[in-house]
N, C-alpha and C positions, 0 to 999 in steps of 0.2 A: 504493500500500500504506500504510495508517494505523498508525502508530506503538502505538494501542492493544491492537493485535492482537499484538505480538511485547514487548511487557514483560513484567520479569521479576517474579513475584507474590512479593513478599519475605513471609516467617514471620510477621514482624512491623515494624508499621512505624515508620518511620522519621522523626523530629522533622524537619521540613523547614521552614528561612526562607526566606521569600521576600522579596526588599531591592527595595523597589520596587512595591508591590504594588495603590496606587494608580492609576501607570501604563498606559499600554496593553496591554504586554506584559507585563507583572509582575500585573495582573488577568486577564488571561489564562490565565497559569499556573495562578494560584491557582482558578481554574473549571475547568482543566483537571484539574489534583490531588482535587480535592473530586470530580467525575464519576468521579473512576478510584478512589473509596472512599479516599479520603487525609484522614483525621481528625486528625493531629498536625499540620498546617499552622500556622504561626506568621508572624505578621504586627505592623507596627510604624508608623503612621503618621510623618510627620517631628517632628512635636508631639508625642510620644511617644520618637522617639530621633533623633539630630541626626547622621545616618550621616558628615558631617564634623568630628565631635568624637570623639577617638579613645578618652578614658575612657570614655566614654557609651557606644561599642561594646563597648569592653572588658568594662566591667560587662554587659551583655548578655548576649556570648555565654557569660560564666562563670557565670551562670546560669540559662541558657535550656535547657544542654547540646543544641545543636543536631546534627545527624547530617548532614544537606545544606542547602547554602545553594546558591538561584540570583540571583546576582546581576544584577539587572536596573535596579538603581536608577541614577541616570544624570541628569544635565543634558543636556538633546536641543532643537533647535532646528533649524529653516532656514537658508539662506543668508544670509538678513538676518537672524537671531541671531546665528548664528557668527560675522558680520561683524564685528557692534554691541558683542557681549560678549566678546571671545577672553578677556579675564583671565579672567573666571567661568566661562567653558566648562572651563580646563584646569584652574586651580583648583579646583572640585567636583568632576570628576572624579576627578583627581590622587588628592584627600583622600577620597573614598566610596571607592574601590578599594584605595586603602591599606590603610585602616582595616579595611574589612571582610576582605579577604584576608589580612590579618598578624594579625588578632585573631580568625578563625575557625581559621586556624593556632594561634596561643596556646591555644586551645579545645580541640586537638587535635578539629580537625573535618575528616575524611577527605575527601571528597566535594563540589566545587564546580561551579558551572556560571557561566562567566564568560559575559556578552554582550558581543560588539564591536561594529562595524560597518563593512558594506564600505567607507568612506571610509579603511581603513587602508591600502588600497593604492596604489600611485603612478596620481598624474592620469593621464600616458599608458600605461596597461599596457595589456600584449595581451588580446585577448579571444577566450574567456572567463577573466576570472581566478581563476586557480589561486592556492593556499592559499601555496604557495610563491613567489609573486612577492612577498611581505612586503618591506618594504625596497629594493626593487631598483631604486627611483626617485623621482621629486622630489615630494610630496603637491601634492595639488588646497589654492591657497592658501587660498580663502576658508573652508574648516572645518580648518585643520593644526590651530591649537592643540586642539582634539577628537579629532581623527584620532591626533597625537601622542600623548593621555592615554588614548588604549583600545591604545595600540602598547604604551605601559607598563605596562597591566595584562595584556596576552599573557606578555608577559617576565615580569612578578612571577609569575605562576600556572607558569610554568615553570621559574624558577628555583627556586619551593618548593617543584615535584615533584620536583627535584634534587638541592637538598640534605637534603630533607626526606622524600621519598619519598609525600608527599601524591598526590591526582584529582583535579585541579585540572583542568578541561577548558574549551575556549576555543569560543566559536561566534560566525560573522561571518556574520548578516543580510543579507542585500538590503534595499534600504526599504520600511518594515512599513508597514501601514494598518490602519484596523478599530474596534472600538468602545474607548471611553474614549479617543482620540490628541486632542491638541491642537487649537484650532481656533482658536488667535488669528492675528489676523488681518496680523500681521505675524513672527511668531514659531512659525508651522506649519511643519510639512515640505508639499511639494507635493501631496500627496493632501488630506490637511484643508484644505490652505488654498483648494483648486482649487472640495471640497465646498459650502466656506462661500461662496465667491465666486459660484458658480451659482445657489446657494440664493437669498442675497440677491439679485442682479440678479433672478431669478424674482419673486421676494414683489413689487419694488420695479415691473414691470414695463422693468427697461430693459434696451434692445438690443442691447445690447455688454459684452464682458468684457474683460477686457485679462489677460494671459496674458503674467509675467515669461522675455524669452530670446526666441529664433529656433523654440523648437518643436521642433528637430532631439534635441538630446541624447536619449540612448538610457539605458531605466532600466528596472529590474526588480521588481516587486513583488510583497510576500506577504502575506498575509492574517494578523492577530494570533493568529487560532484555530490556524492552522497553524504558526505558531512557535513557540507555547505545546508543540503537539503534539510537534513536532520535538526543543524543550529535552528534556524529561523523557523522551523516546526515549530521546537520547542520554547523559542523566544514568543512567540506568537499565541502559547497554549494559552486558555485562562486560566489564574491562578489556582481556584478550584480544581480541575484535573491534575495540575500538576504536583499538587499538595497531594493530591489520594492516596498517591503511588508510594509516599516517603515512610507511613506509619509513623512512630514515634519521633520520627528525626533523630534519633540515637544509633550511634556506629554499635558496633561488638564490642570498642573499646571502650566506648564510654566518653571518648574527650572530644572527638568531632561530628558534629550532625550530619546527616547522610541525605540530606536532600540537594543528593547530586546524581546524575542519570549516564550511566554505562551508555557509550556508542559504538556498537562494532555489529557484524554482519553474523555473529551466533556460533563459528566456525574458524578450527584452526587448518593451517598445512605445516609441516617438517619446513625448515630452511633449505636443506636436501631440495625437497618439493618444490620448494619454490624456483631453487636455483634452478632445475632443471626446468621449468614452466618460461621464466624468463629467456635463457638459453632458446627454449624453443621458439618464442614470440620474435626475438630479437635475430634467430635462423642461424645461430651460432652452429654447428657439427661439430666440434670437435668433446677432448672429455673434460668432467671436474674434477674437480682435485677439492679434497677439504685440510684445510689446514689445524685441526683438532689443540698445537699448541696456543693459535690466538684464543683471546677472550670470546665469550658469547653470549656472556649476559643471562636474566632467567633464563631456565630451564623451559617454561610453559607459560604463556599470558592468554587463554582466554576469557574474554569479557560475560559474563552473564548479563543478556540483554532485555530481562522478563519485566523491567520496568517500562524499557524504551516502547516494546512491541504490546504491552498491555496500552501503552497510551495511544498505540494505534500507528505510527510508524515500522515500516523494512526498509534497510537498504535493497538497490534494486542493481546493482552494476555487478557482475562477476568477477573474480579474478583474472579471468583470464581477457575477459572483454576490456577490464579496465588496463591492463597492462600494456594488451594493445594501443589500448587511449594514451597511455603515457609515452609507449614507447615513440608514435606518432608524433606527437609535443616534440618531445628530447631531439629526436631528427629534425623536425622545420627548422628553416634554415635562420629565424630568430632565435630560436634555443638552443641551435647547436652555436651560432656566435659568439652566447653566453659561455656554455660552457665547455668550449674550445680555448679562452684563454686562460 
């Protein structure tokens, strides 16, 4: 069921930032918004506003007079970023959700849509994870300092519907793919970097890829078009449904509220799997190779999505269809310009 079919057709619309819009998923949106008749879309390059300078927001939002913000802006990386960088990972983080959340509040601006990502929950949780295993266990080391700095913007957006009475609404990802995502070659998430990696060995003619980890971990993916769709579902929901879903607002721990909604497609694949799917999309022939001494992070991340699909939202892209999609992106000859140098 597509999320475009049950939004609500507001009177009139509504000023909407998008933090991040450059991005994968933050251009997304913004394609997604403009298709669904959304003409007050407001957008801010980083050379334009320096979403870690908290005057520079400030002045924004008190003259922008914004109505929804989705905040999707973000420092995002791979395993060998998050490794390389942690200061800067929680750092920028820290500082963009700060700023943005406490000075859309100043704004008095009702209506937020925070993005996390699954990596908030503990390394070894049951699966599939539930929204409520928040805290209940020790993070996957190689991304905490990131992992940590989107756990702090769960807590901030709920702490200022508390004492503030603000919509501040939280949504946690599966790992996204799709067009505009990263594709350096060290500093990708696993889908881009797997894309770039077939690609070139293809052009280059050579036989082998090498493929960081054992293959085994278990990961879930969703396509950018479909998160796009899903945000603004749920930005869009009435309060009342959206509350049903959360019961107590109490984690398993105890220390953070749980009215926040799992986005993923219900299903995982091997990295194995995957690598060989990409390979195929991308017509690479020759073999993989796994490199089992790199890192690879959890062992398993599926999402339990029984809140998303009770509120009546599916992703609708398949993996395989979307990879296509990306890989199609990656190739035109504005993306390959990008990430060719």
């Amino acid at each position: 069921m597509k999320a475009m079919d049950s939004r609500m057709q507001p009177t009139s619309q509504p000023r909407i930032y998008v933090a991040g819009h450059r991005g994968m998923v933050g251009s997304a949106i913004v394609r997604a918004l403009t298709a669904d008749g959304q003409t007050n879309v407001v957008t801010r390059t980083h050379g334009e506003l320096d979403l870690t300078d908290q005057t520079a927001v400030r002045a924004f939002f008190h003259s922008e007079r914004i109505d929804q913000v989705y905040l999707a802006a973000a420092k995002v990386g791979g395993i060998h970023a998050n490794s390389t960088f942690p200061a800067d990972f929680i750092f920028e983080n820290l500082a963009i959700q700060t700023n943005v959340i406490h000075e859309a509040w100043s704004a008095s601006v009702r209506k937020l849509l925070f993005l996390g990502s699954s990596c908030i929950y503990p390394r070894d949780c049951p699966q599939p994870i539930k929204e409520e295993y928040l805290l209940t266990g020790p993070l996957e080391p190689t991304n905490e300092p990131y992992a940590i700095a989107k756990i702090t913007g769960i807590e901030m957006c709920e702490s200022y519907n508390r004492q503030y009475g603000t919509d501040y609404r939280c949504v946690m990802p599966c790992n996204l793919y799709g067009p505009g995502d990263n594709y350096h070659p060290e500093n990708s998430h696993v889908i881009p970097a797997l894309i770039r990696k077939f690609h070139e060995a293809k052009q280059a003619g050579v036989p082998t890829v090498t493929v960081w980890g054992s293959g085994k971990p278990r990961r879930e993916f969703l396509f950018s078009d479909d998160i796009a769709d899903a945000c603004i579902f749920l930005m869009n929901l009435p309060s009342t449904a959206y509350d049903t879903v959360h019961g107590n607002g109490q984690s398993v721990s105890g220390r953070v509220g749980s009215r926040l909604v799992n986005i993923g497609v219900g299903k995982d694949v091997t990295i194995g799997e995957l690598a060989e799917l990409v390979g195929s999309v991308v017509g690479f022939s020759g073999d993989i190779v796994f490199d089992a001494s790199k890192p690879e992070g959890t062992p398993r991340k599926l999402m339990d999505i029984q809140k998303l699909t009770s509120l009546g939202w599916r992703a609708s892209t398949g993996l395989r269809e979307g990879l296509r999609a990306a890989y199609e992106a990656f190739t035109a000859p504005r993306e390959a310009a990008s990430w060719t140098r």
